[in-house]
C-alpha positions as CSV (number, residue, x, y, z in Angstrom):
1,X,0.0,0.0,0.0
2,X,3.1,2.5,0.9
3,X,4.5,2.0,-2.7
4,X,1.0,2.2,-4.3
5,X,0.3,5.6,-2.8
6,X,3.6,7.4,-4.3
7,X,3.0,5.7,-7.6
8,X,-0.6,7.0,-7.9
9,X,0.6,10.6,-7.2
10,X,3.6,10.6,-9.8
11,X,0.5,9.0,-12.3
12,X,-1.5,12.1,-11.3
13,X,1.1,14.7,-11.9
14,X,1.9,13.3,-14.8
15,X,-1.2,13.6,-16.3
16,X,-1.0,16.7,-15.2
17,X,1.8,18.2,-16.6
18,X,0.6,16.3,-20.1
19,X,-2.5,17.9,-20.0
20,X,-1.2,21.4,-19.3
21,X,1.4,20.8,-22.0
22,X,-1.3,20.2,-24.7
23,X,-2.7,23.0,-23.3
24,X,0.3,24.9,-23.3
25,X,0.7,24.0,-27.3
26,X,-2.7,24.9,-28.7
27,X,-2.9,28.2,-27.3
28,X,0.3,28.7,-29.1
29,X,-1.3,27.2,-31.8
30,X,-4.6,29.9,-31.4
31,X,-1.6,32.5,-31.3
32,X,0.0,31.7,-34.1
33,X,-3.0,31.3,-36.4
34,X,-4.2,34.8,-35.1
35,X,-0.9,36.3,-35.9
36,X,-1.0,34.6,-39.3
37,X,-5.1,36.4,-39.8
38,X,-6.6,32.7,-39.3
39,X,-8.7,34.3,-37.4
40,X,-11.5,31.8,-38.0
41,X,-9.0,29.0,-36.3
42,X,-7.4,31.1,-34.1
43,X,-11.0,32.1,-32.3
44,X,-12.2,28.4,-32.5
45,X,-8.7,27.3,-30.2
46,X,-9.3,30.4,-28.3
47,X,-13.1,29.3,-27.3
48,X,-11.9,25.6,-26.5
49,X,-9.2,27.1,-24.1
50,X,-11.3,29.8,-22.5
51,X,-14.3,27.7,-21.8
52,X,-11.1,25.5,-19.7
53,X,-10.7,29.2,-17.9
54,X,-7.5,29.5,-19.6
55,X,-7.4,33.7,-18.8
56,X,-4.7,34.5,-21.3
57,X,-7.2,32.7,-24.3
58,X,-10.2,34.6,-23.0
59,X,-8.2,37.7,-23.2
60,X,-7.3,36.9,-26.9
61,X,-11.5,36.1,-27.3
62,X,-12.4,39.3,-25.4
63,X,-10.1,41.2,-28.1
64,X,-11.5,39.0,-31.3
65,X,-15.3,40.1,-30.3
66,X,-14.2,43.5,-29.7
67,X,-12.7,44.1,-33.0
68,X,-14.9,41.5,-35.1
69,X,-12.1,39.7,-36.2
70,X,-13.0,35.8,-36.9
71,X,-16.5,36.3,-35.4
72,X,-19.0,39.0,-35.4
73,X,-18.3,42.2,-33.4
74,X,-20.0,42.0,-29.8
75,X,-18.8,44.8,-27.5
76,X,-20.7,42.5,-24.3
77,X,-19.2,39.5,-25.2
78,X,-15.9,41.2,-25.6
79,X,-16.6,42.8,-21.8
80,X,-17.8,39.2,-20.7
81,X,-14.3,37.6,-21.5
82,X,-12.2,40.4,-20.5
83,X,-13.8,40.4,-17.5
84,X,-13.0,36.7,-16.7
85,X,-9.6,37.2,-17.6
86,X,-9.0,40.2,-15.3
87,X,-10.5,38.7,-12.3
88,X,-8.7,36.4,-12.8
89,X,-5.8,38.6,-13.0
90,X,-4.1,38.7,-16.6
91,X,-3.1,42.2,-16.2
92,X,-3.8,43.3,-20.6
93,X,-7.5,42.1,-19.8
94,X,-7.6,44.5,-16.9
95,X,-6.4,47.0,-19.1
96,X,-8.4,46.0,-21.8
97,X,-11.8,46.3,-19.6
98,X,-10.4,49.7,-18.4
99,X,-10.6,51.1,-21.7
100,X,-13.8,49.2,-22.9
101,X,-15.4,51.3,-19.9
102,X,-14.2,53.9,-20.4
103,X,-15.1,54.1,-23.9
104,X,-18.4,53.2,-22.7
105,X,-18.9,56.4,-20.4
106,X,-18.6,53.3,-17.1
107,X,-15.7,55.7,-15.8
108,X,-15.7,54.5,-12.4
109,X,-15.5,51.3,-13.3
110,X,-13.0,52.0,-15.7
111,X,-10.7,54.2,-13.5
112,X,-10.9,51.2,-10.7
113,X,-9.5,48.6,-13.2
114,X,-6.8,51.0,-14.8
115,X,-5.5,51.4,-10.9
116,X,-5.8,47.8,-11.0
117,X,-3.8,47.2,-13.9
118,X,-1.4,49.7,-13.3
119,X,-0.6,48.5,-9.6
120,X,0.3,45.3,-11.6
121,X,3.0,47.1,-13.4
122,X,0.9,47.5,-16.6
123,X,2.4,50.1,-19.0
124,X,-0.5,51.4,-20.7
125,X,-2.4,51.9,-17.7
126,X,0.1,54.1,-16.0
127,X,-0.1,55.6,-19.3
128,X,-3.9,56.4,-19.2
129,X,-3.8,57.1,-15.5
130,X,-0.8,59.5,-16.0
131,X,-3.4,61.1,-18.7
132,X,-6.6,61.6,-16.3
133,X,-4.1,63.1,-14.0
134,X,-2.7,65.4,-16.5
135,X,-5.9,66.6,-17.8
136,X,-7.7,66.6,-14.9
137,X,-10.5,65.2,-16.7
138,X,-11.8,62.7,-14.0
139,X,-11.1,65.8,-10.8
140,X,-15.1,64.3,-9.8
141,X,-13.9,61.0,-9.1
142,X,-10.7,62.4,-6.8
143,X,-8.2,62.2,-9.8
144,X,-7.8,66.1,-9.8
145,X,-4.9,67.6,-12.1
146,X,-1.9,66.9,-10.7
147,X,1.3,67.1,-13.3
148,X,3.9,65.8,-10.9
149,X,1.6,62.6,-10.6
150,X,1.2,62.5,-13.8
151,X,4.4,62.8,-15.1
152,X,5.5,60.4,-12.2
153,X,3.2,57.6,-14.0
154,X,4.2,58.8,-17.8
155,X,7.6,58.0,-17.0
156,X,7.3,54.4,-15.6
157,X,4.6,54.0,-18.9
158,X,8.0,55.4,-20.9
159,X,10.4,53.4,-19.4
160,X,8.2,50.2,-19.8
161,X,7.6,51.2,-23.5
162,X,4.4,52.2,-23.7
163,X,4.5,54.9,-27.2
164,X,1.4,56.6,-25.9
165,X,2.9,58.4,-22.9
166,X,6.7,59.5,-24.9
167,X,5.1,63.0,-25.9
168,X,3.2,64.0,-22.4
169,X,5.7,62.7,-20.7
170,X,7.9,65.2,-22.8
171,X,5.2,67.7,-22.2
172,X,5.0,67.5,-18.5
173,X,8.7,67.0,-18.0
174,X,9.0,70.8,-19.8
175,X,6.1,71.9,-17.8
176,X,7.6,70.7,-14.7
177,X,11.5,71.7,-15.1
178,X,12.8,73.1,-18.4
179,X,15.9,75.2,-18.2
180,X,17.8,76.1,-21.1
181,X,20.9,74.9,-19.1
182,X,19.9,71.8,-17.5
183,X,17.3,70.6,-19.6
184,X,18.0,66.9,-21.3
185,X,17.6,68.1,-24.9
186,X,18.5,65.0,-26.8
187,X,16.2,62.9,-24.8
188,X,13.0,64.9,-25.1
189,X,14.0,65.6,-28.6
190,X,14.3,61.9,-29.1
191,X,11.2,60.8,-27.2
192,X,9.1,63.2,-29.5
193,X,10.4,62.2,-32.7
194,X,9.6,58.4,-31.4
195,X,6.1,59.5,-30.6
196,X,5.3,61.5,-33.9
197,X,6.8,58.5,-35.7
198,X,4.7,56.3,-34.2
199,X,1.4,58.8,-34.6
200,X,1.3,58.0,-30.8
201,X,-1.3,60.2,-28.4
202,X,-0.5,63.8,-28.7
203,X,1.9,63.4,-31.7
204,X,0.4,66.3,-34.0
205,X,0.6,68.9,-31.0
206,X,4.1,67.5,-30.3
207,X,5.5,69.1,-32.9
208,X,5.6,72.8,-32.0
209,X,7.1,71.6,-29.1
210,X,9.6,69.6,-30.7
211,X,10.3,72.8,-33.0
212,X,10.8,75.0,-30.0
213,X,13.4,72.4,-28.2
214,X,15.1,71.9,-31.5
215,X,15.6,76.2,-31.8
216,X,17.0,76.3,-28.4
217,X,19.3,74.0,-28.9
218,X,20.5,75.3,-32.4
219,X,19.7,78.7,-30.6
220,X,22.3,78.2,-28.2
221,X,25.2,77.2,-30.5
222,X,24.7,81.0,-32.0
223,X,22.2,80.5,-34.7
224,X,20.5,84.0,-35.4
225,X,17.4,82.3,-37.9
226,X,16.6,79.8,-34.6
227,X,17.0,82.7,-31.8
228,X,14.4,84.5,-33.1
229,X,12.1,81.1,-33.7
230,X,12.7,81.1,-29.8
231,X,12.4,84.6,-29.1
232,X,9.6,84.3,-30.6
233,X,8.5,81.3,-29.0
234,X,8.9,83.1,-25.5
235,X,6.9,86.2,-27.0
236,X,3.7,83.9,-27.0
237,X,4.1,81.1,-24.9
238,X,3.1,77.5,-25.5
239,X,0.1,76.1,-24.6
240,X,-1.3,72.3,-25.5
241,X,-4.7,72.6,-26.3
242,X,-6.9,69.3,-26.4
243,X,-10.7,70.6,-27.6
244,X,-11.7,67.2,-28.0
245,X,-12.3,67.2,-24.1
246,X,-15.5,68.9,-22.8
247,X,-14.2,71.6,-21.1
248,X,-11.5,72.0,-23.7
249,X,-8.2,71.5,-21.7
250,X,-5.4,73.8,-21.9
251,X,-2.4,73.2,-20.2
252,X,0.3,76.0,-20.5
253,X,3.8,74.4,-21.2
254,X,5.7,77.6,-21.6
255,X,4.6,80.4,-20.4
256,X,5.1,84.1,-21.8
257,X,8.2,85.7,-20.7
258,X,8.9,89.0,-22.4
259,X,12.3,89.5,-21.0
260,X,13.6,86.1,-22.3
261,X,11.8,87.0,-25.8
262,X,14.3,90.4,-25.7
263,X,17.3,88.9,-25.2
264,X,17.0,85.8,-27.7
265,X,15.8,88.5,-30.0
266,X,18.5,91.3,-29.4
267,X,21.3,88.0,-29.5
268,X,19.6,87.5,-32.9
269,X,20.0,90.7,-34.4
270,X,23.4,90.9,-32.8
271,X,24.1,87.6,-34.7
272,X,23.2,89.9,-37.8
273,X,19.0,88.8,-38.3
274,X,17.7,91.7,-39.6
275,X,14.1,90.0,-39.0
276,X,14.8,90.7,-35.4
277,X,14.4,94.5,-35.3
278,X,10.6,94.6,-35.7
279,X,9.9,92.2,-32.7
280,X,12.8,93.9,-30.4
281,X,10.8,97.3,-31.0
282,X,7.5,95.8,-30.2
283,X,9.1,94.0,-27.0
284,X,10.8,97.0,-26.1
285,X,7.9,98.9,-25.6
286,X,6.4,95.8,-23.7
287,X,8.8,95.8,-21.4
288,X,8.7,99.4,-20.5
289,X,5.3,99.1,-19.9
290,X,4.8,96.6,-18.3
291,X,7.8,93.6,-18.3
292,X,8.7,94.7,-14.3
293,X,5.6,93.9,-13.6
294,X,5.4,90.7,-14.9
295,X,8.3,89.3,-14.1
296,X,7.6,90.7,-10.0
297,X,4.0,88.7,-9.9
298,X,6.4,85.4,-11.6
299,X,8.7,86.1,-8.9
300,X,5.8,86.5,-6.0
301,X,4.3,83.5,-7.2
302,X,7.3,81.5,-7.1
303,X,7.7,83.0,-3.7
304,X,4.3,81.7,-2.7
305,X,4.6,78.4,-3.7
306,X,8.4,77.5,-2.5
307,X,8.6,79.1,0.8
308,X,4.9,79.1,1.8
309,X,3.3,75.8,1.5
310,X,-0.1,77.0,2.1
311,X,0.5,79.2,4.9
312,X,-1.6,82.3,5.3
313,X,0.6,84.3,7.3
314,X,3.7,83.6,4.9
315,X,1.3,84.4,1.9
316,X,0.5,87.9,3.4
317,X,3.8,88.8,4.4
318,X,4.8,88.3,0.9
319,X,2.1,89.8,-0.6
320,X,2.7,92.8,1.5
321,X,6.3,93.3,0.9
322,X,5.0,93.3,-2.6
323,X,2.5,95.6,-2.5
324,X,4.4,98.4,0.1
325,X,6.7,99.4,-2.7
326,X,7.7,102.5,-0.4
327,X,8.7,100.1,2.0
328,X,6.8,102.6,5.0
329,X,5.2,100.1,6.4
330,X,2.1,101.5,4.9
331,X,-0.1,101.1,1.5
332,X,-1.2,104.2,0.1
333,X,-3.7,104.6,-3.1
334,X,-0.9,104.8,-5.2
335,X,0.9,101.4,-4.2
336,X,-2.9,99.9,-4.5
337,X,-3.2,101.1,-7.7
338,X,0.2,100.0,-8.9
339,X,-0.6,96.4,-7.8
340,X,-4.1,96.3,-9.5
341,X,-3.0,97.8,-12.7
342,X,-0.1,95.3,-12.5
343,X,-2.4,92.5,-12.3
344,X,-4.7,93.7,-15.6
345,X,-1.4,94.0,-17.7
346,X,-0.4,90.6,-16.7
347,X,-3.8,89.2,-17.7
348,X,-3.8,90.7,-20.9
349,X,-0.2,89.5,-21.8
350,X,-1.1,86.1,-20.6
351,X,-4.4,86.0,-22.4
352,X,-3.5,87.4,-26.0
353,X,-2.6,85.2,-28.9
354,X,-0.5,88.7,-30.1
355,X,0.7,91.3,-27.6
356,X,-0.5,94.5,-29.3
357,X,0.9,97.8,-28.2
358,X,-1.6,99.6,-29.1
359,X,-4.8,97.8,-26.9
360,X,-2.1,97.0,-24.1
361,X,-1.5,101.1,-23.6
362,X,-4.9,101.6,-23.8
363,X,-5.7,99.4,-21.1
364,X,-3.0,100.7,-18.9
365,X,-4.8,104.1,-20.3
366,X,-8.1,103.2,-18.8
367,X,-6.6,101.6,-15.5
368,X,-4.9,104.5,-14.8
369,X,-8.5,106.8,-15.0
370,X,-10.4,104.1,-12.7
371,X,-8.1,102.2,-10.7
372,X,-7.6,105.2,-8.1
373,X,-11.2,105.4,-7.8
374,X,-11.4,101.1,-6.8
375,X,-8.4,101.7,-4.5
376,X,-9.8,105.0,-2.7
377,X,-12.5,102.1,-2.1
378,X,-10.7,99.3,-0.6
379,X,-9.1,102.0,1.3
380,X,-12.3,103.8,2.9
381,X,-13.3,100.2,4.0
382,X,-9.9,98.7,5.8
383,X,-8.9,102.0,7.1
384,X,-10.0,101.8,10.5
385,X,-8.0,104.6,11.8
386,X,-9.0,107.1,9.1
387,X,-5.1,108.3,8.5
388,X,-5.7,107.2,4.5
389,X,-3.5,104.4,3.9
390,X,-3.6,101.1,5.5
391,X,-1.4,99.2,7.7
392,X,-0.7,95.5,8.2
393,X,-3.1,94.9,11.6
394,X,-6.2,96.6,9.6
395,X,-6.3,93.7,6.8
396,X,-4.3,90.9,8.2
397,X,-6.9,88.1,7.9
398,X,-9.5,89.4,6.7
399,X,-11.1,87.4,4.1
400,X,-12.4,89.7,1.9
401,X,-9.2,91.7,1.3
402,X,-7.3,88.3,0.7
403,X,-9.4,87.4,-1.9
404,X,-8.8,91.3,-3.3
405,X,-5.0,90.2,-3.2
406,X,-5.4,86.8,-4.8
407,X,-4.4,84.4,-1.6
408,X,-7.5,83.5,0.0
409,X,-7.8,80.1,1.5
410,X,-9.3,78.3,-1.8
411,X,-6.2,80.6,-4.3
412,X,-3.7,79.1,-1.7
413,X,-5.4,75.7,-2.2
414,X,-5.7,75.5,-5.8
415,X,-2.7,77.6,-6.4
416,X,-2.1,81.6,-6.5
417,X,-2.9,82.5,-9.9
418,X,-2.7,86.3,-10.2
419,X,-3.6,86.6,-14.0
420,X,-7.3,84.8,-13.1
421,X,-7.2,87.7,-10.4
422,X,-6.4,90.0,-13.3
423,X,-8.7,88.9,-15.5
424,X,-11.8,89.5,-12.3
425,X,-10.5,93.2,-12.1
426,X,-10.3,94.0,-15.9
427,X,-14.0,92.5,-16.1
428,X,-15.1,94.9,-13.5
429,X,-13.6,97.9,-15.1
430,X,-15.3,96.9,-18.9
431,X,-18.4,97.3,-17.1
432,X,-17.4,101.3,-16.1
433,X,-18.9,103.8,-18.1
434,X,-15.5,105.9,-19.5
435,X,-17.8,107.7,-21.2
436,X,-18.0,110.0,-18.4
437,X,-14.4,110.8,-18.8
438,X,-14.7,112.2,-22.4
């Protein structure tokens, strides 16, 4: 009886191993005659081997009814084997059923497996979680833009070899930390050219941005043609715009910086470009106007957000040293005024398509008549002690004046965004009648 007991089991495990051999052969058999476009073959093998609960042949069935190849197109049988397979926990079925769902409109569902799948290492579902992240498309389920996220989960997608995330990853690792110094050129450049090659996601808008890194590098090496492409580039900024999303999303990439614009373009014309005269005049001008201005509410901002993290009483203090450009201690309706009409010249140079001299004077023009009259405002309700300027203890906290100076709780939140603050003000003052000052 001892010996028979061993004996039996080795017969057992034989069998075994024979059967799962066979098995083992036809689905490479059904993968073969798939790859070959038997598809009629291939989805019989597939159906013997799935109704055994083989998961990798249900995904291959899941993926012939999706696509109607060897049998006729059935989006809920495609969903019914998918399914089976991911439960059962071949990771391209879970990724499969995530985008099924999702092309579906099931987005909960869809988002749950693509975590799923992704927490199982699977490229394309970083990839598409790195997207929702980027977009912020999916904020109502708790995936609210985040770009360090999603570049975080575009570059394992990358690294793994997914072609779909090469060109937002490029786009978020710009976003996130170009420098004309430290910036990897060759591999963003390289990662882009893979991804337009490829007609990967985002490929078409890739290539403005693959132009610009391409002029700054040539830029660099003294080329006058390519510092004006980037002075240029720096006059208008660089935004990806996807309008196929509803909101169309637009995600600013490089933003506007006027004093970078003048020096690639004055290096041009010093590099003999005579092309670079008109757009030094224009910036010029610009930068007269208003390019100080700019560059201090870049510099507050940065401010804000480095040495801050959310703190009220940082915020303020900076936002007060900003604002008390006298340094008394005290803001007076000028320094008010300053800050406010600050804030409409940086919304129109972060809002305009082309910087016109002309409409940007004439806004300064028409801050300058009715900002004094909003300041002497603000001022007749914070000054408490009726000297005519306000001091630190009269507005410290309150709610209403932080939202006046852009870092109210939600700003500090979301993240200080002086332009939208500029945008408020200029709307307010379109609705004044400067009629009366004709």
């Amino acid at each position: 009886m001892r010996i028979l007991v061993p004996f039996f089991l080795c017969f057992i495990a034989l069998i075994t191993y024979s059967n799962a051999s066979e098995l083992s052969t036809e689905l490479s058999n059904a993968k073969a005659d798939f790859t070959a476009k038997n598809y009629d073959s291939a989805s019989e093998k597939f159906k013997n081997l799935a109704d055994l609960n083989n998961f990798e042949a249900q995904f291959y069935l899941g993926e012939m009814y999706e696509t109607g190849k060897g049998v006729e197109k059935n989006k809920e049988f495609a969903k019914s084997w998918y399914s089976k397979s991911a439960i059962g926990g071949f990771v391209k079925s879970q990724t499969a059923l995530a985008i099924l769902n999702y092309d579906n409109g099931e987005y909960q569902e869809s988002i749950r497996w693509f975590r799923i799948a992704s927490e199982n290492d699977d490229a394309a579902a970083n990839g598409w979680l790195g997207s929702f992240y980027m977009t912020g498309e999916f904020d109502e389920y708790g995936l609210e833009q985040d770009f360090e996220l999603a570049f975080s989960l575009m570059q394992t997608a990358v690294e793994k070899g997914d072609a779909d995330s090469f060109a937002p990853y490029v786009f978020l690792n710009t976003l996130l930390s170009f420098d004309e110094t430290d910036f990897d050129f060759s591999e963003n450049i390289e990662k882009l050219n893979f991804a337009i090659n490829e007609d990967a996601w985002l490929a078409q808008n890739a290539k403005q941005l693959l132009e610009f890194l391409i002029a700054v590098v040539a830029a660099k090496s003294g080329d006058p043609i390519q510092e004006l492409v980037v002075a240029r580039f720096y006059n208008n900024g660089l935004t990806l715009k996807l309008d196929y999303y509803d909101p169309e999303v637009e995600i600013t990439i490089i933003k506007k910086n006027v004093s970078k614009s003048l020096y690639w373009a004055k290096s041009s014309a010093n590099n003999g470009n005579a092309d670079a005269a008109e757009l030094i005049s224009e910036l010029v001008i610009l930068d007269l106007i208003s390019g100080n201005q700019i560059a201090g509410f870049e510099n507050l901002t940065q401010a804000i957000e480095n040495e801050c993290d959310m703190d009220f009483a940082c915020a303020f203090d900076k936002v007060w040293q900003h604002l008390d450009v006298s340094k008394d201690g005290n803001l007076s309706l000028a320094e008010i005024s300053k800050f406010q009409r600050g804030l409409i010249n940086l919304a129109y140079v972060e809002n305009s398509e082309e910087i016109k001299i002309e409409e940007l004077t004439a806004a300064n023009f028409a801050s300058i008549l009715l900002l004094p009259i909003a300041s002497r405002a603000i001022i007749n309700s914070y000054d408490y002690n009726n000297d005519e300027v306000l001091q630190k203890h009269e507005i410290f906290g309150d709610t209403e004046f932080s939202k006046l100076v852009g870092i109210d709780a939600g700003s500090l939140a979301s993240g200080v965004d002086f332009g939208r603050l500029g945008n408020r003000l200029n709307e307010q003052i379109e609705k004044f009648p400067l009629a009366l000052f004709k």
